[in-house]
C-alpha positions in Angstrom: 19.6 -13.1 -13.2 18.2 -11.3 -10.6 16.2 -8.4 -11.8 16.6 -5.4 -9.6 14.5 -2.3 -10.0 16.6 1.2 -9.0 14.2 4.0 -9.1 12.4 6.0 -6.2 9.4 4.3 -5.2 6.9 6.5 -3.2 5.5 10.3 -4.2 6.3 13.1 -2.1 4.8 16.1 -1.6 1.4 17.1 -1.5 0.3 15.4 -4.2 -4.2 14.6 -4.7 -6.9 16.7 -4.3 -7.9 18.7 -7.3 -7.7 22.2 -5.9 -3.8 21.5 -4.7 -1.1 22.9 -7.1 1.1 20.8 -9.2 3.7 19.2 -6.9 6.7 17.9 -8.9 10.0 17.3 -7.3 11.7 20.4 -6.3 14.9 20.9 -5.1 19.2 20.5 -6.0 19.2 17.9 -8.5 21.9 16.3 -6.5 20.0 15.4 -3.8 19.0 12.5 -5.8 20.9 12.5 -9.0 25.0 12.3 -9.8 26.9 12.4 -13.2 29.9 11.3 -12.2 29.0 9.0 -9.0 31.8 10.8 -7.3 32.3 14.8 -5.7 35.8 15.4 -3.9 37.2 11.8 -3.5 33.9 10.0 -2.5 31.3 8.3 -3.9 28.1 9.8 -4.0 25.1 7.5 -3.2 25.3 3.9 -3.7 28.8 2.6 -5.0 27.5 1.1 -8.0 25.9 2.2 -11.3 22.5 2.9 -11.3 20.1 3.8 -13.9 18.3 7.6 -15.0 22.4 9.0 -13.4 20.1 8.6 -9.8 22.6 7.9 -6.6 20.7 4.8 -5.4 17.7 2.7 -5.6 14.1 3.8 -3.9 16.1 3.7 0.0 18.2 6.2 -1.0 15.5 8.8 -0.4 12.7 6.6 1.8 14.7 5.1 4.3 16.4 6.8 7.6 17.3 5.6 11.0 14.4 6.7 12.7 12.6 9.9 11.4 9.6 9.4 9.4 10.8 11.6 6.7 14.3 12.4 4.9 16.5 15.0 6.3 17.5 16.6 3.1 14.4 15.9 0.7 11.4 15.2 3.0 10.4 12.1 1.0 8.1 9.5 3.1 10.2 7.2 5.0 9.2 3.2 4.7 12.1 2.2 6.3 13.9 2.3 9.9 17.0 0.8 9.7 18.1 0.9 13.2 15.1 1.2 15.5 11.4 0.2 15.6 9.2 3.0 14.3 6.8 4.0 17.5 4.0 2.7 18.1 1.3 3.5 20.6 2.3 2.5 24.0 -0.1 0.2 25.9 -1.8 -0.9 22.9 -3.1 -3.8 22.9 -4.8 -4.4 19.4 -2.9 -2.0 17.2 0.8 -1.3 18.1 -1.1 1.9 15.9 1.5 4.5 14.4 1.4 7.8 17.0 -0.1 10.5 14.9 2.2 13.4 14.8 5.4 11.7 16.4 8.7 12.7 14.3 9.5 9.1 14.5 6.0 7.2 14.0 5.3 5.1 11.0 3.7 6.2 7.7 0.4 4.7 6.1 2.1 2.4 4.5 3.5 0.9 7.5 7.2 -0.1 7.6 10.1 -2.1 6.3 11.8 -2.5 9.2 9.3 -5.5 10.6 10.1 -7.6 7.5 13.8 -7.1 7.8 14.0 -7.6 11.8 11.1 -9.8 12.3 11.2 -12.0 8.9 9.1 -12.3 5.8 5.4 -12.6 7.4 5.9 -9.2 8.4 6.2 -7.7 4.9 6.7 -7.4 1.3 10.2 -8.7 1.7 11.7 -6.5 -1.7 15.2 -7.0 -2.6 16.0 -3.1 -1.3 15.4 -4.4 2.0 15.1 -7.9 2.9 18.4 -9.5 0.3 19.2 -11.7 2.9 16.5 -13.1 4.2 15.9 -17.3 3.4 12.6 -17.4 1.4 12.8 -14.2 -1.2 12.6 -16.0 -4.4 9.3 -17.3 -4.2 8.0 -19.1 -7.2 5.3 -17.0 -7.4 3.6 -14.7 -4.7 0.5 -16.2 -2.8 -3.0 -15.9 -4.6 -0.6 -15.1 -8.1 -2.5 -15.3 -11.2 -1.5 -14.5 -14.7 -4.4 -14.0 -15.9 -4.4 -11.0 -18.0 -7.2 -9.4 -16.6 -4.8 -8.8 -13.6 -2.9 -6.6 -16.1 -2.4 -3.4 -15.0 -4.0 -0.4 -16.5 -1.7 0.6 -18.5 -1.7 -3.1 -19.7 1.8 -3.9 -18.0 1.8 -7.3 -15.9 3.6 -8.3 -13.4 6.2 -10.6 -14.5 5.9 -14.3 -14.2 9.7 -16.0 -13.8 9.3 -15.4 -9.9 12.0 -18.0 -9.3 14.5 -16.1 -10.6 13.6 -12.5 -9.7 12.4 -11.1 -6.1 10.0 -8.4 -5.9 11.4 -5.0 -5.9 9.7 -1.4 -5.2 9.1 -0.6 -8.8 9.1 -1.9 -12.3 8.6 -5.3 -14.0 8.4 -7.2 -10.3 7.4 -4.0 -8.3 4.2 -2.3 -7.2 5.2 1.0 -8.2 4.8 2.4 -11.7 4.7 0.6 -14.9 5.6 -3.1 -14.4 8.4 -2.7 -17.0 11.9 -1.6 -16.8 10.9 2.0 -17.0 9.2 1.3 -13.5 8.4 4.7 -12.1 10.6 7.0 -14.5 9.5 10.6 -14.7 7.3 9.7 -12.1 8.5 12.6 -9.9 8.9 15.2 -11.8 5.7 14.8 -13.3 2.5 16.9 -13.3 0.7 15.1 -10.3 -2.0 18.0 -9.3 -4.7 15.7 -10.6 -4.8 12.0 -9.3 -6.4 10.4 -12.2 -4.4 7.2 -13.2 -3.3 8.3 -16.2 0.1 8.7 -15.8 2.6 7.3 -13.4 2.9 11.1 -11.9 -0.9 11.1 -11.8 -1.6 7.6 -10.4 -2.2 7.2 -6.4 1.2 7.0 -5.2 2.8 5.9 -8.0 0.8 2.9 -8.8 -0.2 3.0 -12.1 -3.7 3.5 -13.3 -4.7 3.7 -9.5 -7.1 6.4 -8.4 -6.9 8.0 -4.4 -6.6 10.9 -2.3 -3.1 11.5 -1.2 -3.0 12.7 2.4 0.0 15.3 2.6 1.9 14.2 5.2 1.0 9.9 4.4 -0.7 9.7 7.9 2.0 10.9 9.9 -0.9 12.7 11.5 -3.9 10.8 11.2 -8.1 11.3 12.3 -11.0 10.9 10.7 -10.7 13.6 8.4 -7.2 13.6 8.0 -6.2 10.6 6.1 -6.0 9.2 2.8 -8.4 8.6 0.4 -9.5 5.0 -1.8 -11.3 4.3 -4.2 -13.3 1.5 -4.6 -15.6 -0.4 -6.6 -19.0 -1.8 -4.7 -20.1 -5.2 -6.4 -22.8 -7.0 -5.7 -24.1 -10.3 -6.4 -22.0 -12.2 -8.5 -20.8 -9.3 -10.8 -17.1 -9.3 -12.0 -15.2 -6.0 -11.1 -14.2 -3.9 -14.2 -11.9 -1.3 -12.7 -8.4 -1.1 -12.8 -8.6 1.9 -10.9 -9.1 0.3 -7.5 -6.7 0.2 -4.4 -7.7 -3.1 -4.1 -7.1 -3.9 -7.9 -3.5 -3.1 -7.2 -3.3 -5.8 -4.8 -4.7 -8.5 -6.9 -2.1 -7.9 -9.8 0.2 -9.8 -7.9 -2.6 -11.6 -5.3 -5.4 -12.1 -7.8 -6.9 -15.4 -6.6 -7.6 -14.0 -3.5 -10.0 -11.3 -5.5 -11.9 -13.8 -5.7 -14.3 -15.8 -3.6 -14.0 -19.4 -4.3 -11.7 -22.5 -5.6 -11.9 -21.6 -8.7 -8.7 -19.5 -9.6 -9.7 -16.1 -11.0 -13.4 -16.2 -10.5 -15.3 -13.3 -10.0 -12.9 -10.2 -11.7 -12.7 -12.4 -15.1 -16.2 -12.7 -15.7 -16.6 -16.0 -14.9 -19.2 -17.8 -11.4 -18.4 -17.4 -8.0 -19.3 -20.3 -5.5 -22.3 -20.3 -3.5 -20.2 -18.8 -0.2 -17.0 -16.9 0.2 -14.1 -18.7 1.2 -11.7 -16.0 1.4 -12.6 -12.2 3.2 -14.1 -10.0 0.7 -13.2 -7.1 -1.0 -15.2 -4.3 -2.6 -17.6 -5.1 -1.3 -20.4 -2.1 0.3 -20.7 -2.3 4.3 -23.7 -0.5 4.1 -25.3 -2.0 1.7 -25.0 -5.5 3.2 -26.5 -3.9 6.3 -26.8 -5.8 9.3 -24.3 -5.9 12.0 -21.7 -3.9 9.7 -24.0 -0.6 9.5 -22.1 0.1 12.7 -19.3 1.6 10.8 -20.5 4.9 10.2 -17.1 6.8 11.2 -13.9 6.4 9.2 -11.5 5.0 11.0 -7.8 5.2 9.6 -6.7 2.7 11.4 -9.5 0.4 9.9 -9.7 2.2 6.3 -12.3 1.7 4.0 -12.8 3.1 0.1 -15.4 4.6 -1.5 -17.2 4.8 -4.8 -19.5 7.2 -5.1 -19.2 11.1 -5.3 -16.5 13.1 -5.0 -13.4 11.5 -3.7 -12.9 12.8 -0.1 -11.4 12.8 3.4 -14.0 13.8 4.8 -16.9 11.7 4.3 -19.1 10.0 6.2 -19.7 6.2 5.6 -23.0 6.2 3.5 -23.6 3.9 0.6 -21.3 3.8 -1.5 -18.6 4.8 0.7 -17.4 2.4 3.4 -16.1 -0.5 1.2 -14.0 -2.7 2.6 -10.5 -2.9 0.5 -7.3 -5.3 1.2 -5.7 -2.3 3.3 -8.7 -2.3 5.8 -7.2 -5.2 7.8 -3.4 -5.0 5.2 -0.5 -2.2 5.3 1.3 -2.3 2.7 5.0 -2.5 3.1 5.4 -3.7 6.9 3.6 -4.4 10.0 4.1 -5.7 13.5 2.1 -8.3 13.5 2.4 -11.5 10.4 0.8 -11.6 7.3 1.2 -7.3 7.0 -2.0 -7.1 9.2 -2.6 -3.9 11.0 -4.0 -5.4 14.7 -3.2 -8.5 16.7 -5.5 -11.2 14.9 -5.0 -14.0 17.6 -6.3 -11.7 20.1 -9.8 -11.5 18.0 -12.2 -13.7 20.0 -15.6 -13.7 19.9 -17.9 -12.4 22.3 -14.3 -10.8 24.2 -14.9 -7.8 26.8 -11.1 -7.4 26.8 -9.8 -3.8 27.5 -8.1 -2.6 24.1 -9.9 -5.4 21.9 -13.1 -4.8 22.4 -14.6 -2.9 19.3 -11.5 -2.8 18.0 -9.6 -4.5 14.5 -12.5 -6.9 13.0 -14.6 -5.8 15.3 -14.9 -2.1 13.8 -16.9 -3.8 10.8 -18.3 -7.4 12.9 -19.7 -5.1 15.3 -22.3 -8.0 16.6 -18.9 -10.4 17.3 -17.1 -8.7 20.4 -18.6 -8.0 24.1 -19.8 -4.4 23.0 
């Protein structure tokens, strides 16, 4: 039976830095919530039952025809249902979200690509894509059950993928616990303090995660207005050991590709890595490498990178410790315009190009030494 997860999915409000106030949900309770499912002869929400007396599932709230927020709650929209979210005109690279447009795409990126353009183009959850040929994987790529993959809260994503597709939240979700209670209470939790103790006080929802939550998820965007992620620098051969990464998140459901060679889970369980990288790596220090990468110096949100030492910030510059590259420096997270989620044009990445618009642009920001600049 096909498992499907019915609770909101993304945190609203302004929701990280330690000197912010507590942000629960605020608001009529029937924005979201209905006792009866009906008001005056019409069904309120979605017209069947759905768990916690909510009147849909996570699109209820996060999903709009083309404004990047709701109309009546202002949650985060992840989904344009009958246009393409904007994107900057001319753009040859990016198709970049324009910061500050009313109807640009969040940090996340969007659903609509996956739904309109087909599965490479996103996380193709049952909210969104139900129709679409290839949802019940048998597993994700990269899928490892390895309980070091578990998340923090020791939850792990669940295993009968034939059977289930992957949802926003819950036991085959990336938001909150991976159980049935998904992200309950989630919202109306005390999320002042971003410390990944708590569904409310996990980076957007995903448990045991650690971040800066930009207030308005990148609808505005610079260098010192974006989100903030944390990382964990390894070096040598070293196994990771926090949960608490962005990047962590990522490998509970792609964890062979946390690793750098054949050999399954390598590298996060403790055990060898081979003596070269076969896939791109992850937290892993740009600075510390050195080389042609030192060129990053300037966070770029288009290009994000995490950071482990000091104080999480937005405002940073990318010293040791802070410019590691994560799976959302070259990933979004729910949708893209370009396959395999990735946030530039990668068939227009050639080495040694003086293109207009590519050069020193997408890999380029961190290859510096590999384009005509």
């Amino acid at each position: 039976m096909k498992q499907r997860v019915v609770i909101f999915a993304i945190a609203a409000g302004l929701l990280a830095a330690p000197t912010l106030a507590t942000a629960q949900v605020t608001g009529v309770c029937s924005n979201c919530h209905t006792m009866h499912n009906s008001q005056n002869g019409s069904t309120q929400g979605s017209s069947s039952a759905q768990n916690f007396l909510l009147k849909g599932g996570c699109l209820q709230c996060h999903s709009a025809a083309s404004a990047a927020t709701d109309s009546t709650t202002g949650a985060p929209v992840v989904y344009r249902t009958t246009s393409a979210p904007v994107t900057t005109t001319g753009d040859t690279v990016y198709k970049a979200p324009v910061s500050g447009d009313a109807s640009t795409y969040l940090a996340g990126g969007d659903f609509y690509w996956v739904e309109n353009s087909g599965d490479t183009y996103g996380h193709n959850v049952y909210e969104v894509s139900s129709t679409n040929t290839d949802d019940n994987l048998s597993s994700p790529p990269g899928f490892s059950s390895n309980a070091a993959f578990a998340a923090a809260d020791g939850s792990q994503v669940g295993s009968t993928w034939a059977s289930n597709q992957l949802t926003c939240a819950g036991t085959y979700g990336c938001h909150g616990t991976h159980t049935s209670a998904g992200i309950n209470g989630g919202h109306h939790g005390d999320d002042s303090t971003i410390d990944g103790t708590s569904v409310a006080k996990s980076y957007r929802f995903l448990i045991g995660i650690k971040g800066i939550e930009d207030s308005d998820w990148e609808q505005t965007y610079s260098s010192t207005d974006h989100n903030g992620y944390f990382g964990e620098a390894r070096s040598g051969s070293d196994a990771v050991s926090s949960q608490n990464t962005i990047s962590f998140l990522c490998a509970q459901c792609h964890g062979n590709f946390h690793s750098s060679d054949g050999g399954g889970d390598a590298g996060i369980d403790g055990s060898s890595w081979g003596s070269a990288w076969i896939r791109h790596p992850v937290d892993v220090d740009l600075q510390a490498i050195g080389g042609e990468y030192t060129s990053y110096t300037t966070y770029d949100p288009l290009v994000p990178v995490a950071q482990s030492t000091g104080t999480l910030t937005t405002t940073n510059v990318q010293t040791a410790g802070q410019g590691l590259v994560t799976c959302l420096s070259c990933h979004r997270a729910h949708g893209s315009p370009w396959p395999d989620i990735l946030r530039w044009d990668y068939t227009l990445m050639s080495a040694g190009t003086t293109t207009t618009g590519v050069v020193g642009e997408g890999c380029f920001k961190c290859h510096s030494t590999k384009d005509g600049a």
